[in-house]
C-alpha positions in Angstrom: 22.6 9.4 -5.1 21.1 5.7 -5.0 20.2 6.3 -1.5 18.6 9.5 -2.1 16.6 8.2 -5.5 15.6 5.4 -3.3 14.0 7.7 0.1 12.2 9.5 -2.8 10.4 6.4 -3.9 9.6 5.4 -0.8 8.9 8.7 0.8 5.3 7.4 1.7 6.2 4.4 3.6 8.9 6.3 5.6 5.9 9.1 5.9 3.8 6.3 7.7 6.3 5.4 10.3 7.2 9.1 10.9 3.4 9.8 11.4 3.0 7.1 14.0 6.3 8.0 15.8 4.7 11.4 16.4 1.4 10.3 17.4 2.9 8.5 20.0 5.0 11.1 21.5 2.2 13.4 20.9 -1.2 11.8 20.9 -3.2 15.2 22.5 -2.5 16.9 19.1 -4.6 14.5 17.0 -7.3 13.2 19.0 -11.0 13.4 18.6 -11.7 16.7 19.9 -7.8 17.6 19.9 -6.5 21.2 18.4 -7.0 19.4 14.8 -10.6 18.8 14.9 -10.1 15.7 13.2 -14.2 14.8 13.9 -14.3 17.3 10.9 -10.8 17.7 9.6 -10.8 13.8 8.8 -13.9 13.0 8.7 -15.1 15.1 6.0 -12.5 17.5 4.8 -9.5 15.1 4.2 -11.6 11.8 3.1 -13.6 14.0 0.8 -10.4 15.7 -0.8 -8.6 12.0 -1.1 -11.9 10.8 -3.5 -12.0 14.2 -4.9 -8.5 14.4 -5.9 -9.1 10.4 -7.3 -12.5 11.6 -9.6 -9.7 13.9 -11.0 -7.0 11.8 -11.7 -8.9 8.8 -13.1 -8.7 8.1 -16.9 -12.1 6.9 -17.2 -12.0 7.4 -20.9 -9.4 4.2 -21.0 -11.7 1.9 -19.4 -14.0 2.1 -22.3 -11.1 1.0 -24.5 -10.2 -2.2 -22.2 -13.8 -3.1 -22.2 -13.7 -5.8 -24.7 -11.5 -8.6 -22.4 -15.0 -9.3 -20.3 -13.2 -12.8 -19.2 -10.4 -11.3 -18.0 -12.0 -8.3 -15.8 -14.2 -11.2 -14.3 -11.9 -13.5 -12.9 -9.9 -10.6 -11.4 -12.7 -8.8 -9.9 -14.5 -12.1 -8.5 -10.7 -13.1 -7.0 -10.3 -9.9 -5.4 -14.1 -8.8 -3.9 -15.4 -12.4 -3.9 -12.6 -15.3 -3.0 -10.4 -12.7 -1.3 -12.2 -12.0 1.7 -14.1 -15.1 1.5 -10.7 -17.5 1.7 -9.3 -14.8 4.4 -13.0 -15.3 6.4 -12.3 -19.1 6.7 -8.5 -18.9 7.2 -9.4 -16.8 10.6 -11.7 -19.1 11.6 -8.6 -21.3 12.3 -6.3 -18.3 13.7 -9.4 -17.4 15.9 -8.0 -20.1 18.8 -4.5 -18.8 18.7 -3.7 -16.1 20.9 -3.3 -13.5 18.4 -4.8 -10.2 18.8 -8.3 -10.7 17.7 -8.6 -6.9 16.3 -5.4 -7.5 14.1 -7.3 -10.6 13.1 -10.3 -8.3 12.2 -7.7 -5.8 10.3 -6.7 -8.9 7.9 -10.5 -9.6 7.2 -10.5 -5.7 6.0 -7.7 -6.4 3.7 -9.7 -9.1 2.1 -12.4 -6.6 2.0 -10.8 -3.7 0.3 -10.8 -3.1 -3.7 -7.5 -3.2 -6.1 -5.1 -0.2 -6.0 -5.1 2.6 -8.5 -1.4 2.8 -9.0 0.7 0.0 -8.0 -0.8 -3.0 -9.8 -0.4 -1.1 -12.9 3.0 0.3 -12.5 3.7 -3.1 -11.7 1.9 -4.5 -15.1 4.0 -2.1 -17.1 7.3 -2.8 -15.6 7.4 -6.0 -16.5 5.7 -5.5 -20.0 1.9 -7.0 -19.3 -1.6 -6.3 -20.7 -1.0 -2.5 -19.1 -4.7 -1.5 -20.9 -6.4 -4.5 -18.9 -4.1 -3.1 -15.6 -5.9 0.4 -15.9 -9.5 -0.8 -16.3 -9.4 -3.3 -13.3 -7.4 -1.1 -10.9 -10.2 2.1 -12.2 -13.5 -0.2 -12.5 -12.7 -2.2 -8.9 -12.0 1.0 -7.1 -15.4 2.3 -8.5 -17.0 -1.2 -7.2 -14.9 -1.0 -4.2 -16.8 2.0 -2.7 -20.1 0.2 -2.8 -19.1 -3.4 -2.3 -16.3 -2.9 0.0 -18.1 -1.3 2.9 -20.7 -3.8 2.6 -18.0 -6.5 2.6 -17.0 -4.9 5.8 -20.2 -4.9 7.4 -21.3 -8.6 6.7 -18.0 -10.0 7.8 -17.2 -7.3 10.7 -20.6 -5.6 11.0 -20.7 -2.0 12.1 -19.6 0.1 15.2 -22.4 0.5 17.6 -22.2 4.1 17.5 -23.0 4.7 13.6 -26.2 3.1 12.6 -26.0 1.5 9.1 -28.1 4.6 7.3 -26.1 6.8 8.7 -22.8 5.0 7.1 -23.2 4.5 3.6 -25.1 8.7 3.5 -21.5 9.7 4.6 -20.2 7.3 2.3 -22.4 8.9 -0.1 -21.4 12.4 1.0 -17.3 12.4 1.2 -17.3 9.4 -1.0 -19.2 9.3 -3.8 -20.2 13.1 -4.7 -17.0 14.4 -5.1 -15.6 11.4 -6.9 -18.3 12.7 -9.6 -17.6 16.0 -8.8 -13.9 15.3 -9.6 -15.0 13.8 -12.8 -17.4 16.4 -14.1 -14.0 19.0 -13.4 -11.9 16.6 -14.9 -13.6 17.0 -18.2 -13.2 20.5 -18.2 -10.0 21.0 -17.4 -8.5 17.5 -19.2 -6.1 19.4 -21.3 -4.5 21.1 -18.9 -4.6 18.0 -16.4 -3.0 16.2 -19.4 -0.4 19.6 -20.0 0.7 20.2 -16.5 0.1 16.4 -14.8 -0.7 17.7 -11.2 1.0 14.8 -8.8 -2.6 13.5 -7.8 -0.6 10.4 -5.9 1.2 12.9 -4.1 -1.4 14.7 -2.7 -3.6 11.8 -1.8 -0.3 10.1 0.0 0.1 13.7 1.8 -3.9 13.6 3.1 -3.5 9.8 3.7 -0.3 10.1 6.3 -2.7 13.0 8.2 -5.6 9.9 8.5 -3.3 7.8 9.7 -1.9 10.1 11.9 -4.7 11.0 14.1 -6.1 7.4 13.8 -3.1 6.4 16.0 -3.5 10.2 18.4 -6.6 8.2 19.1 -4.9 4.9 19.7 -2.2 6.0 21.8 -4.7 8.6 23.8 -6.2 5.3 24.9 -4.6 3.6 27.7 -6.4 0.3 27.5 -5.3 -0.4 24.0 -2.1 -2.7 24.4 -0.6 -4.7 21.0 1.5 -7.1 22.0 4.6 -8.0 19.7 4.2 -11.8 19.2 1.0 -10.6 17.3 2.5 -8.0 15.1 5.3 -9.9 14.2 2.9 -12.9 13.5 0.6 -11.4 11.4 3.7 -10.0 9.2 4.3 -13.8 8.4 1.0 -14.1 7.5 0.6 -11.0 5.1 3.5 -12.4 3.5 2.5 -15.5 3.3 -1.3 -14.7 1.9 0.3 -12.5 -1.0 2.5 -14.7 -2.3 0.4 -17.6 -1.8 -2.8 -15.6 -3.9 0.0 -14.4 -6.6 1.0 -18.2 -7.5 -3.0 -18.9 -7.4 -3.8 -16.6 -10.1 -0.5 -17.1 -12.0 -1.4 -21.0 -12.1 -5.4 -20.6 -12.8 -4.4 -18.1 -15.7 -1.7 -20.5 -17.1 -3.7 -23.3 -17.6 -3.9 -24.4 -21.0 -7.3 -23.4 -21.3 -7.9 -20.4 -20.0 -7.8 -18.5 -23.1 -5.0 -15.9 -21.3 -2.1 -14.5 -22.8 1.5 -14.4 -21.0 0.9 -10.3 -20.9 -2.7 -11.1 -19.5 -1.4 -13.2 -16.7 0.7 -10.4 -15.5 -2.3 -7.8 -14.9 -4.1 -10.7 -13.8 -1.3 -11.8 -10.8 -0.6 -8.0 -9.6 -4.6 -7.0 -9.8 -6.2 -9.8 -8.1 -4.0 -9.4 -5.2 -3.1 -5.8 -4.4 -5.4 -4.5 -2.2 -5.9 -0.2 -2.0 -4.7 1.8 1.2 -6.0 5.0 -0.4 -9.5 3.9 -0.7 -9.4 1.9 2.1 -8.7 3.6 5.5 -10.9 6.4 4.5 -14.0 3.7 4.2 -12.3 1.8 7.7 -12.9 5.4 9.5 -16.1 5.7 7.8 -18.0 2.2 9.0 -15.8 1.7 12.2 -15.9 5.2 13.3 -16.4 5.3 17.5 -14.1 1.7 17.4 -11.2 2.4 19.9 -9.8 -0.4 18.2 -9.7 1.3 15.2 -5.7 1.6 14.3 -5.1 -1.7 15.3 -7.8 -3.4 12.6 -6.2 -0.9 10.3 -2.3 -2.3 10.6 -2.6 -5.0 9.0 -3.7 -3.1 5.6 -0.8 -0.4 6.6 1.6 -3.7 6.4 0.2 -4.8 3.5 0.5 -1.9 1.3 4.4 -1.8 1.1 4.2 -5.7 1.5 2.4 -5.5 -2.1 5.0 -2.9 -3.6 7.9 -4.8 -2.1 7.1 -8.7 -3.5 6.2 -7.1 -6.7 8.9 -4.8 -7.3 11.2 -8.1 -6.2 9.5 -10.5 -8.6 9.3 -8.0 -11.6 12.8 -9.3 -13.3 11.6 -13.2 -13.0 7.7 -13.1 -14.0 9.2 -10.4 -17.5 11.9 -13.4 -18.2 9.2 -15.5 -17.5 6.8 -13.5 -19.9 9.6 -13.1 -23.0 10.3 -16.8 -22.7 6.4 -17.7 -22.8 6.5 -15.2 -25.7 9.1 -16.8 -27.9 8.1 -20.4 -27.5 5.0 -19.5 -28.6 4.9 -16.4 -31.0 1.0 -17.0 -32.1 0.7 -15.9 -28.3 2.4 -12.2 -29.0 1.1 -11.7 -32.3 -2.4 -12.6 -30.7 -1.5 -10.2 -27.5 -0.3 -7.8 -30.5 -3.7 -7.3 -32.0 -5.3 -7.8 -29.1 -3.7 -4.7 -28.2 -4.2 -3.0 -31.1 -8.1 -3.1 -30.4 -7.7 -2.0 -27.2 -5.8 0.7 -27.3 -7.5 3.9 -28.9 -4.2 5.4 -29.7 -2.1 2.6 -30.0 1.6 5.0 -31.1 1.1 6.8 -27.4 2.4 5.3 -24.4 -0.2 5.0 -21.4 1.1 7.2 -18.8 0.5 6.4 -15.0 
């Protein structure tokens, strides 16, 4: 039963490696111009339904009641779309004259680039008992920022593909981005109720449209016989992923437990996870966006596919320490969880009813 409770958890990550397994054995199936019509399929269809499907799900009516913590929502959202991929831009200019692949190189500057998660920083955050209202608004308000900031992340540090002139990249960005994120908003409004009644698995769906990206991302890959990755690489830029997240998470645990810095214990938490989780569902939709005609493309997107469980797997691992960590913070200094009490107690509209993710 353990086992089986644990393959439905991670189901997605599984559904990655499955994907790629196929597209290797199969690669005519998925490619540009292959039975799928991905050029349309993808392109449009599936990156349009995955922000569609995200203007539904999003509780933006929360992020007005987290809006008071303007010090908080700073520092994460300057960490994550400002000293994130300006501290990853320096750190390859020292990797750039080691032999590692130079287009995973360019996949870990996208992961710099790419905006928090909508899920798993908060799930996180309420796991271990942190400022959960402060989770929601960061993870909602810096994938909103994400779609406008990210791709123009992207294109100062990576510029574009030569065959997609910049106009023509941010009006498809416009197109299967932003117009049915609103549109999924405007429905959400009208059918909140019974969104709220039935609680449609939105995560689900966008996982299910995410695994066919990826899929013909790597038809493409494997289609092309002058793509070669060799394994020194991969297994080098593992360490590195590794390395970055845990390195970032004890940055922003030590700048937000300083004695000054006017955060809670519970504040920390959302601070840690948000700052450095990086989205997979907003970001290989925008990667086939601006780097669409890149034969390179699936390789500069594994290192964002490693990061994702990377993320989930360090955080789900450190959960037990950083809430022991949290209680004992809590106890030595109880003005700290009356304050985090009431400070919850403002933010929170309806204080007696759990947030539900």
């Amino acid at each position: 039963m353990g086992l089986l409770e644990r393959l439905r958890k991670e189901w997605f990550i599984l559904g990655i490696v499955l994907v790629i397994a196929v597209a290797r054995l199969e690669p005519a199936v998925g490619v540009k111009g292959g039975p799928l019509k991905p050029e349309i399929t993808i392109t449009y269809i599936a990156v349009s339904a995955i922000f569609f499907n995200s203007g539904l799900s999003l509780k933006t009516e929360e992020l007005t009641s987290a809006l008071m913590h303007v010090k908080l929502h700073l520092f994460v959202q300057i960490f994550t779309l400002v000293f994130f991929p300006t501290a990853i831009w320096l750190f390859l200019q020292l990797l750039s004259i080691t032999p590692i692949n130079e287009w995973l190189l360019k996949g870990l500057q996208t992961v710099g680039c790419m905006p928090p998660p909508v899920s798993s920083a908060v799930i996180l955050t309420k796991a271990v008992g942190g400022n959960e209202a402060a989770a929601i608004f960061n993870s909602a308000f810096g994938s909103f920022l994400g779609i406008v900031i990210t791709p123009l992340l992207l294109l100062l540090f990576l510029g574009s593909s030569s065959s997609v002139p910049f106009t023509s990249i941010f009006s498809q960005l416009f197109m299967t981005v932003v117009v049915p994120l609103i549109i999924g908003q405007i429905v959400r409004r009208y059918i909140k109720d019974w969104l709220e009644r039935k609680k449609p698995p939105f995560g689900a769906i966008s996982s299910c449209v995410l695994l066919m990206i990826i899929y013909t991302t790597f038809c493409d890959t494997f289609a092309n016989p002058n793509i070669d990755l060799d394994k020194f690489s991969l297994i080098i830029v593992v360490f590195i992923i590794f390395s970055i997240q845990m390195s970032f998470m004890f940055l922003t645990f030590l700048f937000s437990t300083r004695n000054n810095s006017g955060f809670t214990p519970a504040d920390t938490v959302a601070i840690v996870f948000c700052s450095t989780h990086k989205s997979l569902t907003l970001g290989i939709p925008m990667l086939k966006i601006v780097f669409a005609g890149y034969e390179h493309l699936s390789l500069i997107s594994i290192p964002l596919l490693i990061y994702h469980p990377a993320q989930i797997l360090l955080g789900s691992l450190l959960v037990p320490t950083i809430k022991s960590w949290m209680v004992s913070r809590q106890k030595s200094t109880p003005t700290e969880g009356i304050l985090h009490y009431d400070h919850a107690l403002k933010l929170t509209r309806q204080p007696k009813a759990p947030v539900k993710v």
